[in-house]
DRENDO-1510 file (C-alpha; in Angstrom, 1 decimal, always signed):
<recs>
REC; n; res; u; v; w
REC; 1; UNK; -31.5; -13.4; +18.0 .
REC; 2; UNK; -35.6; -12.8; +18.1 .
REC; 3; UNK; -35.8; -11.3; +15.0 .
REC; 4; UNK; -34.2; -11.2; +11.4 .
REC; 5; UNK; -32.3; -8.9; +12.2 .
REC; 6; UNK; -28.6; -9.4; +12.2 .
REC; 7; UNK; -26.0; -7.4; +14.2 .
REC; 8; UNK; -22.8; -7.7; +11.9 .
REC; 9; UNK; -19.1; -6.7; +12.9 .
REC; 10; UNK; -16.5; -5.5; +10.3 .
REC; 11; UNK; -13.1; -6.6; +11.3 .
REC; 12; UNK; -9.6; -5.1; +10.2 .
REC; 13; UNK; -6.6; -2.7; +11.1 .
REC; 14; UNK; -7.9; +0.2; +9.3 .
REC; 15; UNK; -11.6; +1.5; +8.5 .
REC; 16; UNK; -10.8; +4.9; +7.0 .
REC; 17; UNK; -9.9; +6.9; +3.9 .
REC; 18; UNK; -10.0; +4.8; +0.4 .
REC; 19; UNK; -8.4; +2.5; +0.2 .
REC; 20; UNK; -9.7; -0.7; -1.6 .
REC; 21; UNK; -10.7; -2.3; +1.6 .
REC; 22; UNK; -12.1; +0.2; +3.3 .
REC; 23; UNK; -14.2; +1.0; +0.4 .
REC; 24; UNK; -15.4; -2.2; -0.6 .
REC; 25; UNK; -16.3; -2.4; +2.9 .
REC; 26; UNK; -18.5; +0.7; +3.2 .
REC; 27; UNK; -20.0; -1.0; +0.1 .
REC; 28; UNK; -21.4; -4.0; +1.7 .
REC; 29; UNK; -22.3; -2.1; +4.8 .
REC; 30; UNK; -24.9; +0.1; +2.6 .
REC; 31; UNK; -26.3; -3.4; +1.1 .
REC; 32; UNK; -26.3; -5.5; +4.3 .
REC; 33; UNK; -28.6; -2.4; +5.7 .
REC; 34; UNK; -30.7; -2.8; +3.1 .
REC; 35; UNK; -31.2; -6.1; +3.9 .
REC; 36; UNK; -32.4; -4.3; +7.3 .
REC; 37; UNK; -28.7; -5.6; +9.1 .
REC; 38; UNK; -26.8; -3.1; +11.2 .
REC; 39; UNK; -23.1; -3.0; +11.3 .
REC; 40; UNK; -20.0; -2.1; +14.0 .
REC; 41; UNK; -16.6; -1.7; +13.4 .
REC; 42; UNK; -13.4; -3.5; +15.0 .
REC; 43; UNK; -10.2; -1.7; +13.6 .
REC; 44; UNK; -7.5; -0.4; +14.9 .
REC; 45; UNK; -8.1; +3.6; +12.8 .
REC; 46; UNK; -11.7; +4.0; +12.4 .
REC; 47; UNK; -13.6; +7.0; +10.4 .
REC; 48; UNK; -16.9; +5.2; +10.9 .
REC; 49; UNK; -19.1; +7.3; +13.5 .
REC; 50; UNK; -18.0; +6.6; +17.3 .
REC; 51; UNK; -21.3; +4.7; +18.4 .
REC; 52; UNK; -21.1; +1.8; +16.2 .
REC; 53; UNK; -17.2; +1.5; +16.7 .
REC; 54; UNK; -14.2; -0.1; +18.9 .
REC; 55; UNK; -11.0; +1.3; +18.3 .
REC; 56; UNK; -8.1; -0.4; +19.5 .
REC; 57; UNK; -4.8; +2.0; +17.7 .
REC; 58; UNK; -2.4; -0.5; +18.0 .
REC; 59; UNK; -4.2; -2.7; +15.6 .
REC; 60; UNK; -3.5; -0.4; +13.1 .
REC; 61; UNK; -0.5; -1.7; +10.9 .
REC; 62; UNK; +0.5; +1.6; +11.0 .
REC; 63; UNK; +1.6; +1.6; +14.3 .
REC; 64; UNK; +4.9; +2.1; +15.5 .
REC; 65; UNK; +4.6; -1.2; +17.8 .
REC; 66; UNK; +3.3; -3.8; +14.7 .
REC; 67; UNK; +5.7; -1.8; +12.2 .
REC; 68; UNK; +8.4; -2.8; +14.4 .
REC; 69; UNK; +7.0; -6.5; +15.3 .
REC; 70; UNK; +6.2; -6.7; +11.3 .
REC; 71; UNK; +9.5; -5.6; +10.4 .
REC; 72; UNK; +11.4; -8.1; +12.6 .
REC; 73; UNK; +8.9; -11.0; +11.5 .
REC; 74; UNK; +9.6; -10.2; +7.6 .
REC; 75; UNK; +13.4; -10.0; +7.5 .
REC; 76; UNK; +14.5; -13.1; +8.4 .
REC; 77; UNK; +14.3; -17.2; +8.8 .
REC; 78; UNK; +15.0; -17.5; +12.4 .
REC; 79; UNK; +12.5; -16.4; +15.0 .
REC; 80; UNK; +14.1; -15.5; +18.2 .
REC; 81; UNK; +12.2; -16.6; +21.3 .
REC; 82; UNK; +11.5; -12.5; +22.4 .
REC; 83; UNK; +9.5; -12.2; +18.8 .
REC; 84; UNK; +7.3; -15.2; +19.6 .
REC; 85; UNK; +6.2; -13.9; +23.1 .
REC; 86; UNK; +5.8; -10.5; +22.0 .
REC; 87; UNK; +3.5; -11.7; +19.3 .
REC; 88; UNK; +1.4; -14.0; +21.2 .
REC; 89; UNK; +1.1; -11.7; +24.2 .
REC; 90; UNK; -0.2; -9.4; +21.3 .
REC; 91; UNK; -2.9; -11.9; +20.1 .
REC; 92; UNK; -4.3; -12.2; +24.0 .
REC; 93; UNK; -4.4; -8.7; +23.5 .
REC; 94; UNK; -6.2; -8.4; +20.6 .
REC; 95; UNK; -8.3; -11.6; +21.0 .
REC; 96; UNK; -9.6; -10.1; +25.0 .
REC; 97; UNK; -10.6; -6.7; +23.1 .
REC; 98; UNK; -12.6; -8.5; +20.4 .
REC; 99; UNK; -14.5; -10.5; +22.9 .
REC; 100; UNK; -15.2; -7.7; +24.5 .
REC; 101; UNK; -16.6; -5.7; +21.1 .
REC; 102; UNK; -18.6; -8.7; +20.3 .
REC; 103; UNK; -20.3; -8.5; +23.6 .
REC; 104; UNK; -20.7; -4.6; +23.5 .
REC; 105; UNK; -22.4; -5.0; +20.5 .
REC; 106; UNK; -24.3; -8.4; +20.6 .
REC; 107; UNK; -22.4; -9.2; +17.5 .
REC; 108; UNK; -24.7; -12.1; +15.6 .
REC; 109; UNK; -21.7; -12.2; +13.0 .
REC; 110; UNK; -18.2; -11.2; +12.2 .
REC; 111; UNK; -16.9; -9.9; +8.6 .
REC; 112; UNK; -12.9; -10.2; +8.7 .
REC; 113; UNK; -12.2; -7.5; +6.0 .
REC; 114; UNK; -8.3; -8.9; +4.8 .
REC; 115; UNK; -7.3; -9.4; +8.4 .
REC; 116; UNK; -7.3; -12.9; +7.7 .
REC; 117; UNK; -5.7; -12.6; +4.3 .
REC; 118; UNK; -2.6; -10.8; +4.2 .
REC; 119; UNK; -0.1; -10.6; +7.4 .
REC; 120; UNK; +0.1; -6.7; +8.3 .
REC; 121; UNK; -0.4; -7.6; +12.1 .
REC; 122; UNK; +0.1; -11.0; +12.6 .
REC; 123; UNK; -1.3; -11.3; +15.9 .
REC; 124; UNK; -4.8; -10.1; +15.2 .
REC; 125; UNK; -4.9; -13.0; +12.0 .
REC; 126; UNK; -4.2; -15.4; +15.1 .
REC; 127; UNK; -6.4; -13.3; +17.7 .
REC; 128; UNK; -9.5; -13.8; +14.9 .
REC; 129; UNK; -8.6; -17.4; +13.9 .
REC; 130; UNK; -8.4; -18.5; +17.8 .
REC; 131; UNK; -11.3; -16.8; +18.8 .
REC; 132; UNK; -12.9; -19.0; +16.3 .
REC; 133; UNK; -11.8; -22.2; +17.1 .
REC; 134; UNK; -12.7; -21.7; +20.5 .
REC; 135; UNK; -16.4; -20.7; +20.3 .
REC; 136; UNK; -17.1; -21.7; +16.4 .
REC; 137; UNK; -18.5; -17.7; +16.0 .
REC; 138; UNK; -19.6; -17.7; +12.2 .
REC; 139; UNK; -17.5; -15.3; +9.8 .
REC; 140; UNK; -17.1; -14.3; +6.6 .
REC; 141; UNK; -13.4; -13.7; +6.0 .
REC; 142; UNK; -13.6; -10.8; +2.7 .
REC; 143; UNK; -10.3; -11.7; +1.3 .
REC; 144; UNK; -8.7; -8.8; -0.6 .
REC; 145; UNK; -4.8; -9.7; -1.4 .
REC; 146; UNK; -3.1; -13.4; +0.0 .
REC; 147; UNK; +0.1; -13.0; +1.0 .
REC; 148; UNK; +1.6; -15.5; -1.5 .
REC; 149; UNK; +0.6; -12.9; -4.4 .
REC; 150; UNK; +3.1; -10.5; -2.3 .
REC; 151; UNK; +7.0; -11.0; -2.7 .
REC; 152; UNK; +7.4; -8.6; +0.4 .
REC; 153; UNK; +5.9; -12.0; +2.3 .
REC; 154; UNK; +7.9; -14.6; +0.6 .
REC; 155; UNK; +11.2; -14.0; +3.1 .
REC; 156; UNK; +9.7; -14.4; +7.0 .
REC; 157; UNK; +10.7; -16.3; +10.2 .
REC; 158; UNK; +6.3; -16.9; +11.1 .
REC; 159; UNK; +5.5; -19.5; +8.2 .
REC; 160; UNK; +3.4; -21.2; +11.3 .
REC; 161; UNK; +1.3; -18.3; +12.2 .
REC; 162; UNK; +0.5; -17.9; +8.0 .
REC; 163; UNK; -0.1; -21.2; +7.8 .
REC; 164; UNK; -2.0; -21.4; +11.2 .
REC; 165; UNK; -4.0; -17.9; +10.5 .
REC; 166; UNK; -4.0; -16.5; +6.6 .
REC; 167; UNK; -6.6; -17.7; +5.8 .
REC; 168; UNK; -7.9; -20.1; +8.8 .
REC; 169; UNK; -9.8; -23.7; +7.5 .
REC; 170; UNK; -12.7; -23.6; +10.4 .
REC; 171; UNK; -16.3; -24.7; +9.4 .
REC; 172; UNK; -18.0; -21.8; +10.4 .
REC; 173; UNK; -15.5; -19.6; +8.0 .
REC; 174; UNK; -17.2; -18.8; +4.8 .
REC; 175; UNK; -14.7; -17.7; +2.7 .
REC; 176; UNK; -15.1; -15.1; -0.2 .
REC; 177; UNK; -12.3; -13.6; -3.0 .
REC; 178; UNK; -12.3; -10.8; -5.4 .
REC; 179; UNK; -10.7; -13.3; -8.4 .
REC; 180; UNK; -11.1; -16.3; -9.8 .
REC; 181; UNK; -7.1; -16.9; -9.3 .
REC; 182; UNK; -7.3; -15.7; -5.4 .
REC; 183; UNK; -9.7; -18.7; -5.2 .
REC; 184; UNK; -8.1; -21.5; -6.9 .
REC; 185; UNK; -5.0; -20.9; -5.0 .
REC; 186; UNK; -7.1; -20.4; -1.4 .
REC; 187; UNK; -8.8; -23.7; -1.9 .
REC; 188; UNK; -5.7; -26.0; -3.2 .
REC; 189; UNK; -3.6; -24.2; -0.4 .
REC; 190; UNK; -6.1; -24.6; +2.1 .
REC; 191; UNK; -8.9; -27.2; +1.0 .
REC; 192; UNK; -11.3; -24.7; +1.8 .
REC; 193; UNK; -14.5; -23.7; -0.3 .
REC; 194; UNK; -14.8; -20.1; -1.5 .
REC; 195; UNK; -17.0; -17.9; -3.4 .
REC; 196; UNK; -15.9; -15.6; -5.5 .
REC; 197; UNK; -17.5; -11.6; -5.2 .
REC; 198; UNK; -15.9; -9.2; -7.5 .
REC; 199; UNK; -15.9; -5.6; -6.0 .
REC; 200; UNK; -18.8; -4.0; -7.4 .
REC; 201; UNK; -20.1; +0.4; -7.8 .
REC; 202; UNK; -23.4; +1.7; -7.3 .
REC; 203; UNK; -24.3; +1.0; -11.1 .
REC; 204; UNK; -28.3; +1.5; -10.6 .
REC; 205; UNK; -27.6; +5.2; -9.7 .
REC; 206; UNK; -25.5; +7.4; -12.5 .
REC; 207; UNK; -23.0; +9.6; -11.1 .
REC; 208; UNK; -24.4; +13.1; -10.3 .
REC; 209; UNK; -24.0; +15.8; -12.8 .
REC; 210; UNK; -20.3; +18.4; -12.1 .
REC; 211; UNK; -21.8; +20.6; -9.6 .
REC; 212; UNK; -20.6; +24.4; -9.5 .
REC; 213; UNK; -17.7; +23.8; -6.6 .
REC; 214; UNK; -15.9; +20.7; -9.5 .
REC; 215; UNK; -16.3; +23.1; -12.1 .
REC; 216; UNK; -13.1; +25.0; -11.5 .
REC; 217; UNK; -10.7; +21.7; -10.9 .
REC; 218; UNK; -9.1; +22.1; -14.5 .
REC; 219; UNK; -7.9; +26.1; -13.4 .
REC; 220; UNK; -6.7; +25.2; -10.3 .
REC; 221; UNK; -4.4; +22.3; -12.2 .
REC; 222; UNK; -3.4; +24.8; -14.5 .
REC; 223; UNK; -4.6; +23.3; -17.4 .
REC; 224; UNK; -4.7; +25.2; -20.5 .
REC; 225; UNK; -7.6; +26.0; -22.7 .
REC; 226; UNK; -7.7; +22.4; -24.9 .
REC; 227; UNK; -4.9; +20.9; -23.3 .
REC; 228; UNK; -6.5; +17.1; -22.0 .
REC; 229; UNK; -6.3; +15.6; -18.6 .
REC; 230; UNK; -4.9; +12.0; -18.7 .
REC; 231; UNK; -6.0; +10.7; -15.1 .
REC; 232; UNK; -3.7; +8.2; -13.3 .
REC; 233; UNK; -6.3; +7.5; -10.6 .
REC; 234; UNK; -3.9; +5.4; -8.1 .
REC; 235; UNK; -1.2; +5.3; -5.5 .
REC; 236; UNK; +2.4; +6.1; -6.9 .
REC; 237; UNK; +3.7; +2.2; -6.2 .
REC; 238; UNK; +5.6; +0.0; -8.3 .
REC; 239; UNK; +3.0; -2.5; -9.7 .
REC; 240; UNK; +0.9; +0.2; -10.8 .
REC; 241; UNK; +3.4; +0.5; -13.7 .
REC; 242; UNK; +3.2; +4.4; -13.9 .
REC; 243; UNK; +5.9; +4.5; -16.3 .
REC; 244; UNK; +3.4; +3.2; -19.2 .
REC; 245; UNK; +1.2; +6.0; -18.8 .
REC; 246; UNK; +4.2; +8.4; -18.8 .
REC; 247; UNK; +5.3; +6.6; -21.9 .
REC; 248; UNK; +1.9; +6.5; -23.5 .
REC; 249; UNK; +1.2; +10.3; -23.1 .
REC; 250; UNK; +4.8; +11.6; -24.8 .
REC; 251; UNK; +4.0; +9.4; -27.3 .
REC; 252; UNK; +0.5; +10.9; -28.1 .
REC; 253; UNK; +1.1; +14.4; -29.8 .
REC; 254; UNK; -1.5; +16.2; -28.1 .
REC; 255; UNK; -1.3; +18.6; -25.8 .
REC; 256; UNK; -2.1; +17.1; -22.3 .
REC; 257; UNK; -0.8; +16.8; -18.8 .
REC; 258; UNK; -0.6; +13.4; -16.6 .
REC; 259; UNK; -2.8; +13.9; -13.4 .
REC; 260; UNK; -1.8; +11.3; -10.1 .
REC; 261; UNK; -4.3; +11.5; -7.9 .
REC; 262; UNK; -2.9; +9.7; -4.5 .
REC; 263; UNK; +0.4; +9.8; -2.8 .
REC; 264; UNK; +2.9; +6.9; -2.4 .
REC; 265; UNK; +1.3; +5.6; +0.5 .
REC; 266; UNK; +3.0; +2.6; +2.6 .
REC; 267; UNK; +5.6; +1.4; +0.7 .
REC; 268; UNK; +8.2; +4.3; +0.6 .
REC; 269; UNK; +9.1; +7.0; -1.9 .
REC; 270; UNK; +11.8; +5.5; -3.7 .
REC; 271; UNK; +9.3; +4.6; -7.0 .
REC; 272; UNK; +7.9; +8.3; -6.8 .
REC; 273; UNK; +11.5; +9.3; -7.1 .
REC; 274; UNK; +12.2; +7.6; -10.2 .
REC; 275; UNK; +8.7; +8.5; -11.7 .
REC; 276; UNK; +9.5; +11.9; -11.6 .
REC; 277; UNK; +12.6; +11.0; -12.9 .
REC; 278; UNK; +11.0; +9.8; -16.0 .
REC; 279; UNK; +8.4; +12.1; -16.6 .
REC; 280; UNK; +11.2; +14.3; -16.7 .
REC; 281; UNK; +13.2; +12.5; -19.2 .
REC; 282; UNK; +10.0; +11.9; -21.1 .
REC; 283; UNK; +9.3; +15.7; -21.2 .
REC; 284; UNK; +5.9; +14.8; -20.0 .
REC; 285; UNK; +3.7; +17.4; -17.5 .
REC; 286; UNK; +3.0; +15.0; -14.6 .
REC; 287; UNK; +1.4; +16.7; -11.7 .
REC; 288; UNK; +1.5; +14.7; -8.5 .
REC; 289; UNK; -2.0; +16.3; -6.9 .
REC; 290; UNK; -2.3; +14.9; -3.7 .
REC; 291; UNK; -2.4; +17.3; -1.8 .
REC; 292; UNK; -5.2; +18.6; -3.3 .
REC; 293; UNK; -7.0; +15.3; -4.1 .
REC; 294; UNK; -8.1; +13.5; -0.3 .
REC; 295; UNK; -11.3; +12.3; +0.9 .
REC; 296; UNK; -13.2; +15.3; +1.4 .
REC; 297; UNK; -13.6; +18.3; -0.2 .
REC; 298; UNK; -11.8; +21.6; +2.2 .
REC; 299; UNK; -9.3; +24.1; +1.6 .
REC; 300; UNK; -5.2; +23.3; +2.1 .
REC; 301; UNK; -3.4; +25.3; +4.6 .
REC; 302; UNK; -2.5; +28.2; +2.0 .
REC; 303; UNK; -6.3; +28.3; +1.0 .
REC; 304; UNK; -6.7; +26.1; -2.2 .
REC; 305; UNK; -9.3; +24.0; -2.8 .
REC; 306; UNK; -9.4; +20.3; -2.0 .
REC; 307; UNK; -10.9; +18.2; -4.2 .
REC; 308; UNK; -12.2; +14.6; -4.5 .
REC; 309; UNK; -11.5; +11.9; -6.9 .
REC; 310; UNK; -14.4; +11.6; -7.9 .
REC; 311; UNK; -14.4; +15.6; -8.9 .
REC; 312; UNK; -11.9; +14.4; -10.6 .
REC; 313; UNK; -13.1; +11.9; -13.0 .
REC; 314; UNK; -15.6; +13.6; -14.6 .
REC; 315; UNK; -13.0; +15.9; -15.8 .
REC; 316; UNK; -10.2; +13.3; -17.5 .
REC; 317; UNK; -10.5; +13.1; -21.2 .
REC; 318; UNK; -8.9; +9.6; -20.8 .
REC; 319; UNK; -7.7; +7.2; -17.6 .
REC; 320; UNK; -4.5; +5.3; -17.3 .
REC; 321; UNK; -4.7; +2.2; -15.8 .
REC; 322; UNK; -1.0; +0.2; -16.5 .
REC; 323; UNK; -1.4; -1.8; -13.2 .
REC; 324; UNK; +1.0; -5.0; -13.2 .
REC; 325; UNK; -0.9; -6.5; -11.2 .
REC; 326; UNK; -4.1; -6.2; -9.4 .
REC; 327; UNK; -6.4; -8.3; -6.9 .
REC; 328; UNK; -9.5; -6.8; -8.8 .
REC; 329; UNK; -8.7; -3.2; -9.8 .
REC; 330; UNK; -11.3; -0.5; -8.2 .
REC; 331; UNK; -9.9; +2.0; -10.8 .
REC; 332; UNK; -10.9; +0.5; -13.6 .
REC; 333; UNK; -14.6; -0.3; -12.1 .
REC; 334; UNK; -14.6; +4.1; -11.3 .
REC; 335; UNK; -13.3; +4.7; -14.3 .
REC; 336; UNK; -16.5; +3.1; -16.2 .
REC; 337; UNK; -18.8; +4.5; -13.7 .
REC; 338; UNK; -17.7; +8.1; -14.7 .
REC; 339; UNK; -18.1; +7.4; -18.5 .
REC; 340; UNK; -14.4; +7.9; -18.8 .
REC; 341; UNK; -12.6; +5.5; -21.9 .
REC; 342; UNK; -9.7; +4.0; -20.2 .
REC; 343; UNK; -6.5; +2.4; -21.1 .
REC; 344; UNK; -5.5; -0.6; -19.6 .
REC; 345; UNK; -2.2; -3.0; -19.2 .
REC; 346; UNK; -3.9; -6.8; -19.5 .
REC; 347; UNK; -3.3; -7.8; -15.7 .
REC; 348; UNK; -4.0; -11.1; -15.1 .
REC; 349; UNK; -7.0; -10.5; -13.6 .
REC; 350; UNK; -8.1; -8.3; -15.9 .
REC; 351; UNK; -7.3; -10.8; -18.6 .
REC; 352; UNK; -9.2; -14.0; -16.5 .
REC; 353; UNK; -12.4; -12.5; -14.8 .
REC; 354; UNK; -12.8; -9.0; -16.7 .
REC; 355; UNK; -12.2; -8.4; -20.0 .
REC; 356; UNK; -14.4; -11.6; -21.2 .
REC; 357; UNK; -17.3; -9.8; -19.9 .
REC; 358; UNK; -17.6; -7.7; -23.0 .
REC; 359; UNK; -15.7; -4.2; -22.2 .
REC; 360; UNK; -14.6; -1.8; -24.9 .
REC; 361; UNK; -11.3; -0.4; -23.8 .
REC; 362; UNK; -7.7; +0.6; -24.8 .
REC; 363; UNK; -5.4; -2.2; -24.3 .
REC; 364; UNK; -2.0; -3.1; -24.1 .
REC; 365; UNK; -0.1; -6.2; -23.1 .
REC; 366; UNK; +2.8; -4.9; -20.6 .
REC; 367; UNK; +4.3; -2.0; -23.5 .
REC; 368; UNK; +2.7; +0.5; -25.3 .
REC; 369; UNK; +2.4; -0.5; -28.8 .
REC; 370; UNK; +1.5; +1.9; -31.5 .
REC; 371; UNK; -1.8; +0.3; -31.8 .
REC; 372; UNK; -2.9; +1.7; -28.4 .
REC; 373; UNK; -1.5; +4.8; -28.8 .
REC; 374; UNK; -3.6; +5.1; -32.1 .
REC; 375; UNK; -6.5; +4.0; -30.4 .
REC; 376; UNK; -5.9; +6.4; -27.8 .
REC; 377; UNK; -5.6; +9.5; -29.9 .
REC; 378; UNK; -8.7; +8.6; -31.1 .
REC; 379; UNK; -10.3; +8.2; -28.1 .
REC; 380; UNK; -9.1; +12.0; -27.1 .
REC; 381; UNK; -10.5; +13.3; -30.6 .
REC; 382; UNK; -13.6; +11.5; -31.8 .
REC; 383; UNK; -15.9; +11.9; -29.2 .
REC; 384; UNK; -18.7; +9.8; -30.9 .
REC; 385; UNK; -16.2; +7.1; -30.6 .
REC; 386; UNK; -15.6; +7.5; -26.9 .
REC; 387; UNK; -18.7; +8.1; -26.0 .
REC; 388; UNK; -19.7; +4.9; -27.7 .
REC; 389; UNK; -16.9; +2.6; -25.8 .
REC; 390; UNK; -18.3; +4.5; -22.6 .
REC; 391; UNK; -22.1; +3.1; -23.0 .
REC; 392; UNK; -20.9; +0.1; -24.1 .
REC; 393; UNK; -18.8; -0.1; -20.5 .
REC; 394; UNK; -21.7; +1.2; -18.3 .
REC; 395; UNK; -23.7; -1.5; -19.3 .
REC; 396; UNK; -21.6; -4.5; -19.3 .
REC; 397; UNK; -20.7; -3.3; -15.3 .
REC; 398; UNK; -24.3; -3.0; -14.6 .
REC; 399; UNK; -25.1; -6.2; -15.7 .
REC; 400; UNK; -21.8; -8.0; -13.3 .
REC; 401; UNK; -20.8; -5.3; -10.9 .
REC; 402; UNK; -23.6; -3.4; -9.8 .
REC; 403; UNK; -24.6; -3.6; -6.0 .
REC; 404; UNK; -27.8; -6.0; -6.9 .
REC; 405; UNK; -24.8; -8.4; -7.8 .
REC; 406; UNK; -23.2; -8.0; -4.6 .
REC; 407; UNK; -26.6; -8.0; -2.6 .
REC; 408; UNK; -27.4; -11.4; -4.8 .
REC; 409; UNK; -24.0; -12.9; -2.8 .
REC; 410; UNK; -24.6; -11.6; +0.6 .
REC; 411; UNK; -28.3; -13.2; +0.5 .
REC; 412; UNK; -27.0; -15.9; -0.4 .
REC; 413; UNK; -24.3; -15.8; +2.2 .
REC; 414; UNK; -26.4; -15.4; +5.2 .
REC; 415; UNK; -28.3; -18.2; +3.9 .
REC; 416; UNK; -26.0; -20.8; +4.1 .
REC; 417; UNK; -24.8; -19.8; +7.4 .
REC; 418; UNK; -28.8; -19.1; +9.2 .
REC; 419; UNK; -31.0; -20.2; +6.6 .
REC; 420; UNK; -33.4; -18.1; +4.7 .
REC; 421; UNK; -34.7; -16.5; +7.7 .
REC; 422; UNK; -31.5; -13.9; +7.8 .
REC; 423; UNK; -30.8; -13.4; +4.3 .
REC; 424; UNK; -33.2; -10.0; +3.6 .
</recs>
């Protein structure tokens, strides 16, 4: 390297759409350029432009080839001796096609972005961690979810290649978390050191005023004149515990509709069934908007509008966030940003690294008590008072998750692996 200047490479199965990796990632992208880094992309479905990325499909987890390898892998205790070769002859694979990215690129650095954390494609965890422990190439490994916070992991026939690969114990791994919890358990299961760096929004710059295209996103719900959107602003998946916010708005006596903003997503249908089950049962309006609500604004096939979430937002009288469980929680972080009040189930993380930061919000502690829902109502009819718990919100998650906070990691980052020279 001659200069300062580092040439960083983002590692995973999937850089596109928005989901909480891929956006957490574009978030440290934008402050790593700031600090006058560039950055290049290894995945295996890629939105990023085509001249700072490698694109290699089957690393996607998506895949029909790792779907099938994952599916074998995670259904029994016995590995047969096809699995094993199919999944090293994988990681050659993998580990020839990242050698060859980091000398396309002159990568300086590598950024594994969950592909060392949780096991959707096993052989690119063991691709990474052996490319490591043959050349000692520094990396940050950005752990999102571990697979011991998954039951879907628990049951597996590879217990070797977690051990051996999520998350890897090399010295030139820094390790970072999201949680406090994520990085008690990495460093008693592992030994390893880790720092923790929460997921953070562009606090320093307010969201933009509704512009004239958001302005008719209430009509085309077919909301009716006072009736209030209650935004769900999450995939339809078990641990988001959707049923609470069904419960909480029949419960409410006002006039409103449940918006969902994203589809199921990976882990089957079977929970959106029964949602809509209950909505049903709970006589509660639930519109399931997906189809509508993507990453870019357009028009659907039959000429409607397509909207994004964050046209959304600044249209929900109040967000729902009954999450289970939660490595950090995006939502709630977007929900703040809008000046939205929000209603939240006390997730453990929530509980441990958020809520003793100071934030004014509707709580509840896995049911809806009566307490909430008055606090709710409120919330929907005193606008003094929301707007109040809003300000309060802004300002506690400038002060701890604002991108200055996550630039304030990164610096110091870059300066224990190069000295002060690379840190910006």
């Amino acid at each position: 390297m001659k200069n300062s200047s580092l040439r960083i490479g983002f590692v995973s199965t999937r850089f596109a759409g928005t989901d909480g990796v891929s956006l957490e990632t574009e978030k440290w992208a934008v402050v790593f350029k700031k600090l006058g880094h560039s950055c290049y992309y290894f995945a295996g479905l890629c939105d990023r432009p085509a001249e700072v990325s490698y694109v290699v499909p089957n690393l996607f987890f998506h895949h029909p080839e790792m779907e099938a390898l994952h599916e074998e892998a995670f259904n029994q205790t016995i590995r047969s001796p096809q699995l094993t070769r199919k999944i090293q002859e994988y990681k050659a694979y993998f580990k020839d096609h990242l050698q060859k990215f980091v000398k396309h690129f002159e990568i300086d650095l590598l950024v594994s972005e969950n592909a060392l954390s949780i096991p959707v494609n096993i052989p690119l965890g063991m691709a990474i961690s052996e490319f490591i422990a043959e050349t000692g190439f520094p990396v940050i490994a950005h752990h999102h979810d571990m697979y011991w916070e998954r039951k879907r992991f628990l049951v597996n026939c590879v217990w070797d290649y977690l051990t051996m690969a999520f998350p890897p114990a090399f010295p030139s791994v820094k390790h970072v978390v999201i949680n406090s919890v994520a990085g008690q358990q990495l460093s008693l299961r592992t030994g390893a050191s880790c720092r923790i760096v929460p997921n953070v929004m562009d606090f320093e710059t307010p969201p933009p005023p509704l512009d004239e295209y958001a302005q008719s996103l209430r009509k085309d719900l077919g909301l009716d004149e006072g009736e209030k959107l209650i935004l769900q602003p999450t995939r339809v998946v078990q641990r988001k515990g959707i049923e609470h916010a069904i419960e909480l708005v029949s419960r409410l006596d006002i006039p409103a509709r449940l918006v969902i903003s994203h589809a199921a997503g990976d882990e089957g249908r079977e929970y959106e069934h029964r949602v809509r089950d209950y909505a049903k049962r709970m006589g509660v309006n639930t519109l399931f908007v997906s189809d509508i609500i993507q990453e870019k604004r357009g028009r659907t096939p039959d000429g409607r509008k397509i909207y994004t979430l964050y046209d959304v937002y600044p249209h929900a009288d109040l967000v729902t966030y009954p999450s289970e469980i939660e490595g950090f929680g995006n939502a709630f972080l977007e929900a703040i940003y809008f000046h939205r009040p929000i209603v939240v189930n006390r997730y453990s993380i929530y509980e441990i690294d958020i809520k003793p930061k100071g934030f004014q919000v509707i709580e509840f502690d896995g049911f809806i008590t009566e307490q909430s829902i008055q606090q709710a109502r409120r919330a929907l009819k005193d606008a003094e008072y929301a707007q109040e718990m809003c300000r309060v919100n802004y300002r506690v998650a400038r002060k701890h998750y604002s991108f200055s906070v996550l630039e304030m990691h990164l610096k110091a980052l870059l300066t224990e692996i190069y000295g002060i020279n690379h840190a910006g």
